[in-house]
RODRENVO-900508 format. One record per residue: x, y, z of N, C-alpha, C, O in turn; residue in one letter. Coordinates in steps of 0.001 Angstrom, whole numbers, plus 524288, in hexadecimal, padded with zeros to 5 digits. Example, Ala and Ser with C-alpha at 12.3 -4.5 7.8 and 13.67 -1.06 7.14 Angstrom:
% residues 2
833867E9C681E788300C7EE6C81E78833907F31C81E788379C7F30982111a;832327F73681BA8835667FBDC81BE4832648001E81EBE834618047281F67s;
END
This chain:
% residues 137
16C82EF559D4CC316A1CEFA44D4E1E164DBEF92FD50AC16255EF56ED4F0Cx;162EFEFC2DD549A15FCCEFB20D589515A37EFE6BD555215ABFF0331D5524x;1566FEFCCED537C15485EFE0FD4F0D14D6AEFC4DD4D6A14A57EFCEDD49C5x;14D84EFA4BD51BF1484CEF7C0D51D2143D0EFA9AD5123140AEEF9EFD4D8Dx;1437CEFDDDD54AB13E25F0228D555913D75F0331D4F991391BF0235D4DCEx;1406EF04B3D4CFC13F44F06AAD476814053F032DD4425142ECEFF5CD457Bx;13E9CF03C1D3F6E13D9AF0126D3A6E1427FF00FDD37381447EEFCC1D361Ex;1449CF05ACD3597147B6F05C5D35DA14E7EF0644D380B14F21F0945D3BBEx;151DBF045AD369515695F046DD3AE3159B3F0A86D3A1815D36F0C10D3CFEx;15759F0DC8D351A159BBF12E2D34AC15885F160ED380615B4AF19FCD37DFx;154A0F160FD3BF4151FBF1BC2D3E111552DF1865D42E215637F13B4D4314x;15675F1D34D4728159D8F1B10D4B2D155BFF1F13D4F7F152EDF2213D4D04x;15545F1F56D5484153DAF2183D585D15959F2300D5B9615BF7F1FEBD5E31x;15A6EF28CBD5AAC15FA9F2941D5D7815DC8F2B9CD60ED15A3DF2ED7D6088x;16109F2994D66A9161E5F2CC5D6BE916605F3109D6AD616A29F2EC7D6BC9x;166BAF341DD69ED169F1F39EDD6B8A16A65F3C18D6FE61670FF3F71D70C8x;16D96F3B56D733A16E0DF3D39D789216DF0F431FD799B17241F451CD78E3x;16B9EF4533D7A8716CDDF4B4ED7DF616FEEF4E43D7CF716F70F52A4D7B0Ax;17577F4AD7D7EEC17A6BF4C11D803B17DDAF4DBCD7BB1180E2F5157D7ABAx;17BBDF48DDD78FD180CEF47C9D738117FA6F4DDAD70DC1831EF50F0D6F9Cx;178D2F4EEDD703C177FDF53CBD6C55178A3F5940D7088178C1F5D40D6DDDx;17906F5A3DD75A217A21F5E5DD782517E6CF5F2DD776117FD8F63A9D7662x;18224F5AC4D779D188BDF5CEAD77B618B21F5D36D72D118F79F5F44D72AFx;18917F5B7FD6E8918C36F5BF4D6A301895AF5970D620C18B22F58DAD5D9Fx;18535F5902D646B17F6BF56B4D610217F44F5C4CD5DB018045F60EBD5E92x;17D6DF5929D595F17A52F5D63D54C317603F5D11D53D3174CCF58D8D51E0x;1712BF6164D54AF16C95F6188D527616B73F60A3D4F2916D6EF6286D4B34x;166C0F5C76D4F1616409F5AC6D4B4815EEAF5AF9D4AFA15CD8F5C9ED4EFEx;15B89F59A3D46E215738F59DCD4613153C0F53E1D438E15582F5008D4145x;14FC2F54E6D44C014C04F5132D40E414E09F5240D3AE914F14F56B5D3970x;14E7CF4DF5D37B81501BF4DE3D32A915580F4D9BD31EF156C9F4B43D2DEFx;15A5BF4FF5D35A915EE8F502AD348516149F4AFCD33D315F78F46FED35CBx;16504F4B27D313D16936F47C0D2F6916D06F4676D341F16FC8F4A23D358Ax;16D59F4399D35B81727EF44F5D39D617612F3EFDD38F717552F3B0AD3653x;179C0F4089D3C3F17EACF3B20D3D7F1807AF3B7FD43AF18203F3F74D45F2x;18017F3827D450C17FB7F372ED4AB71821DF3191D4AD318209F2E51D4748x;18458F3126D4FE218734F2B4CD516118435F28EBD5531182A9F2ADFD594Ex;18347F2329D52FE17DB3F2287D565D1806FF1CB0D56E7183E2F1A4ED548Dx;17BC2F1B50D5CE417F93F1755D5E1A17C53F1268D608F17C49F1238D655Dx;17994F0E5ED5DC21747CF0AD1D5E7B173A1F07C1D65BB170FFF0417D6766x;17744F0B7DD682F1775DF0982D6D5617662F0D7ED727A17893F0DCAD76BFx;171BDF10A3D6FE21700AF152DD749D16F71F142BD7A3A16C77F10D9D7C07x;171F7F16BDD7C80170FCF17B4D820316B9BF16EAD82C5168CAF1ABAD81F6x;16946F1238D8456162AEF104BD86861613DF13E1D891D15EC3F17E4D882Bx;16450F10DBD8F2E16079F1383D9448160F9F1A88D949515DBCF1CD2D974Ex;164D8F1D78D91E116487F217AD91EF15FAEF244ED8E8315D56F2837D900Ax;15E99F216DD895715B82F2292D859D155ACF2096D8942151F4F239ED8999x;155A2F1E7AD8A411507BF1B86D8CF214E28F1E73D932C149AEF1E81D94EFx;1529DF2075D953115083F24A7D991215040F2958D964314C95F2C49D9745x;152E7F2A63D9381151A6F3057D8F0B14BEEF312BD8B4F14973F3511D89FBx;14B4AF2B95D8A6E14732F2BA8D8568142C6F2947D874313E51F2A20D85ABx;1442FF25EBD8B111406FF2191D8C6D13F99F1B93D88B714090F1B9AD8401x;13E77F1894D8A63140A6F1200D8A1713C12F1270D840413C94F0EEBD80C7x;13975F152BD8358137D1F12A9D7C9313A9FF1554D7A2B13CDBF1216D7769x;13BDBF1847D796214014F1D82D7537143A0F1A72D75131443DF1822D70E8x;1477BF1932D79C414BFBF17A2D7A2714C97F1319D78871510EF124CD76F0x;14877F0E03D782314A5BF096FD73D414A0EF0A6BD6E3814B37F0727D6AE3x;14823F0FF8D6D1F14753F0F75D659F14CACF117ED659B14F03F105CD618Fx;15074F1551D6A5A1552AF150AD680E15970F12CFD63EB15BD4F0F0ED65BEx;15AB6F1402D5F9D15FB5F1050D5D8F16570F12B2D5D8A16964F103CD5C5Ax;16536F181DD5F1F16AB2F194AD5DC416B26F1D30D61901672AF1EF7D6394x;17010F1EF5D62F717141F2383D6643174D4F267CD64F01793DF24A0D6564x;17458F2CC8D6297177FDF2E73D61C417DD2F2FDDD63AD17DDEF3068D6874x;181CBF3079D61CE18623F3121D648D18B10F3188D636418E92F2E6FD6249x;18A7BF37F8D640F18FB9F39F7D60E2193E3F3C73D6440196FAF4013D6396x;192D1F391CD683119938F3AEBD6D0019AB9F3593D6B9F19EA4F35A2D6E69x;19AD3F30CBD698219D89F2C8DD675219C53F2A39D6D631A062F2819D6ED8x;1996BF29F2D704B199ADF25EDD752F199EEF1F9BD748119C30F1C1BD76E9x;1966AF1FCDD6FE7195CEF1A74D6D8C1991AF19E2D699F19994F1CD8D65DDx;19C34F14B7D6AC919EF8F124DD65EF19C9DF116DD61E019EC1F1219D5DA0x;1978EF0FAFD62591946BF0C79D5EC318FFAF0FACD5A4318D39F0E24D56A1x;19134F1582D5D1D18E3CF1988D597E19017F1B44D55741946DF1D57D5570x;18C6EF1AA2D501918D9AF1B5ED4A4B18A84F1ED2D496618661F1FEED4B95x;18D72F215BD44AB18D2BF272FD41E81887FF243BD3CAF18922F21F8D387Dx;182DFF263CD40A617DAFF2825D3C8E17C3AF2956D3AC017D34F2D3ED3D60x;1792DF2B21D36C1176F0F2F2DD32D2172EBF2E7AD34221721DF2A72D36A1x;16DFEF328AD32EB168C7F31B0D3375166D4F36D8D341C16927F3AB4D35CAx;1608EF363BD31FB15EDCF3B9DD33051597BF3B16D394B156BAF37A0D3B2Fx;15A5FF3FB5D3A24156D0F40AED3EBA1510FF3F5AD3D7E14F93F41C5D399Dx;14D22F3C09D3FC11481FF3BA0D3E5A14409F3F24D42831401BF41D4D41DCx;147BEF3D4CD47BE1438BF4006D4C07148AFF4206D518114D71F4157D5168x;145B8F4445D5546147D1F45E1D58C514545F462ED5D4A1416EF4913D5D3Ax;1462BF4438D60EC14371F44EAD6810146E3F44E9D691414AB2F42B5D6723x;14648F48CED6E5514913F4ABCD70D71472BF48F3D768214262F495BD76B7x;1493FF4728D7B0E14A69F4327D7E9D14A71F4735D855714E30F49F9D8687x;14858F46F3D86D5147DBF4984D8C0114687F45FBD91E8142DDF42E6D9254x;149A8F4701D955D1467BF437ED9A1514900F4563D9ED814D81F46DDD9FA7x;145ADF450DDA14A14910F4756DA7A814D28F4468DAA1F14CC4F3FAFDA94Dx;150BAF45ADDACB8154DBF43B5DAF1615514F428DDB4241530CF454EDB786x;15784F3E7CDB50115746F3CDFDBB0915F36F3990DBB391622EF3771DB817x;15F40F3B56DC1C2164C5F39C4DC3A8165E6F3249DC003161B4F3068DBE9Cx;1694DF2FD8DBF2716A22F2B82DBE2816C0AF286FDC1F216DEBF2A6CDC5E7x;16BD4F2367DC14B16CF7F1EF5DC339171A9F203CDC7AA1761FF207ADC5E4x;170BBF2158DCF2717530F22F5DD13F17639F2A1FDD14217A04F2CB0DD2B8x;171DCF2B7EDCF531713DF31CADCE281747DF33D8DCB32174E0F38A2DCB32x;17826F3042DC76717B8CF32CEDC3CB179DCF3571DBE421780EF3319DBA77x;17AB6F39FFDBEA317880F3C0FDB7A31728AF3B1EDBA3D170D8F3954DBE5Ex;16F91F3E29DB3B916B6FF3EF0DB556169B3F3A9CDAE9116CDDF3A3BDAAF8x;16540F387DDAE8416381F35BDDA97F15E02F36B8DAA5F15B96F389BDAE13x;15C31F343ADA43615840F36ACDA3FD1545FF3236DA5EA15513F2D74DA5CEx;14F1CF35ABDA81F14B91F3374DAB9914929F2E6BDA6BD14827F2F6BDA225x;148ACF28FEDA95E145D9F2690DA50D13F36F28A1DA5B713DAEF2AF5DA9A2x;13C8BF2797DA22F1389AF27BDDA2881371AF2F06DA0CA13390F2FC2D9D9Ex;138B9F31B0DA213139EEF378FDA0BA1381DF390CD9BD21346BF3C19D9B68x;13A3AF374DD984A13BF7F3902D92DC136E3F3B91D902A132ABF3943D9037x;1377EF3FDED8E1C13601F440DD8B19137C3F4395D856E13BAEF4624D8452x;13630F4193D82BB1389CF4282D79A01337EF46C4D789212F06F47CFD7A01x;137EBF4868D74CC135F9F4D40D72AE1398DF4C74D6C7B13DFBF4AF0D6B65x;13498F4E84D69231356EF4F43D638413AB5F5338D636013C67F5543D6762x;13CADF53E0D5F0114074F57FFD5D5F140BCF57CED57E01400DF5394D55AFx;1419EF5BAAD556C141FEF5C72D50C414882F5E25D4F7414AD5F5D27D4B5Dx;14AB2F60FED54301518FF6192D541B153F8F6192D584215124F60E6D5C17x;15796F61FFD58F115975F5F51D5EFE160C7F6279D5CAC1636CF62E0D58AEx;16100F63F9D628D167BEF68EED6213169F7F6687D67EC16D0BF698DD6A0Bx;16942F6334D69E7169A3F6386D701B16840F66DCD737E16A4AF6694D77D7x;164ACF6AA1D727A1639DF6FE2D75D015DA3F6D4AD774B15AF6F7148D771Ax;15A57F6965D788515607F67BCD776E153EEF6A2CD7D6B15687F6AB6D816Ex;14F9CF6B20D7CB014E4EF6DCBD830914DD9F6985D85DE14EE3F64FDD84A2x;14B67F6C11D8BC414B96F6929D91CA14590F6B9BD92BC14452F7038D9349x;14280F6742D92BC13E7CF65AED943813CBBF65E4D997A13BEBF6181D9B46x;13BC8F69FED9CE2139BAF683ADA0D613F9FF6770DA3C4143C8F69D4DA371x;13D2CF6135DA7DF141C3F5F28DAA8E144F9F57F9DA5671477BF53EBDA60Ax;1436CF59C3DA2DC14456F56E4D9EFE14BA3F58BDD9C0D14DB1F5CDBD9AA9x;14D66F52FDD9C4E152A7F5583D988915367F52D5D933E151A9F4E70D925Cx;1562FF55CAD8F9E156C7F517BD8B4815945F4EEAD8AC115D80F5093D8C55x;159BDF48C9D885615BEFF46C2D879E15FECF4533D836A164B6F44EBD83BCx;15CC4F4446D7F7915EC0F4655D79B815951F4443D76D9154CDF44C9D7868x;15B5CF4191D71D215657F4220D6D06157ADF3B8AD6B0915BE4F393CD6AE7x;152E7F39EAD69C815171F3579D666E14FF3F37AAD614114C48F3A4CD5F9Ax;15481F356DD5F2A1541BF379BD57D115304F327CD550215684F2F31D5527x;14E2FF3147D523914BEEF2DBDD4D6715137F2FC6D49021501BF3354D45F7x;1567FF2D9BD48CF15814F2E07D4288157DBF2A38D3F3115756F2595D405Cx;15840F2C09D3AC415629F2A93D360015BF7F2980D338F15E7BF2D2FD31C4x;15E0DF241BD339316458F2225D3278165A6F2078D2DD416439F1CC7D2B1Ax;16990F24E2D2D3C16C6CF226ED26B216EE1F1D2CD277817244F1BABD2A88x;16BF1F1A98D237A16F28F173ED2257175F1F15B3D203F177D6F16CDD1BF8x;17832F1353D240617E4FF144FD21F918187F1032D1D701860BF1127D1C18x;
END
């Protein structure tokens, strides 16, 4: 487990994508209990143009409950913190899709998060960096 930044190996820094909690995600809060399938091999360069290159190495886990990843296991843990992830968009590599601008990035505190999170300006969201707090299995 990728685990360094912290002291301990229980608290995890999850990437939560946007996507996963717009289309089919359950609201949560600071303090909640949750179970989530998390998977110690996050998408970098996406997290790193979303968050920007210091956020994105304390990463350790990425949530993910459309099963994309083979390698993602069913977590326990409670919520410690919440930011919420914003950055402007620009065409990609060949003008395909649009990604997010590096250097951009906007975090913002949250206390609960539904996928309904507003739009900032010319700013879009990305998703949320959640501090959980991991049961031990």
């Amino acid at each position: 487990m990728k685990c360094a930044w912290v002291r301990d190996c229980s608290v995890a820094l999850v990437w939560y994508s946007a996507w996963q909690m717009e289309c089919c995600g359950q609201p949560f809060s600071v303090n909640d209990r949750v179970e989530w399938n998390l998977t110690e091999e996050p998408e970098v360069d996406w997290i790193e143009a979303a968050v920007g290159v210091d956020l994105a190495v304390q990463v350790t886990h990425q949530e993910d409950h459309h099963e994309l990843d083979e390698n993602a296991v069913a977590r326990k843990g409670r919520v410690r913190s919440i930011r919420c992830a914003y950055s402007r968009y620009a065409p990609g590599p060949g003008g395909d899709g649009l990604y997010p601008l590096q250097g951009t990035a906007e975090i913002r505190p949250a206390e609960r998060v539904d996928g309904t999170e507003d739009v900032h300006g010319d700013l879009r969201f990305n998703g949320y960096l959640v501090e959980l707090d991991l049961e031990l299995n």
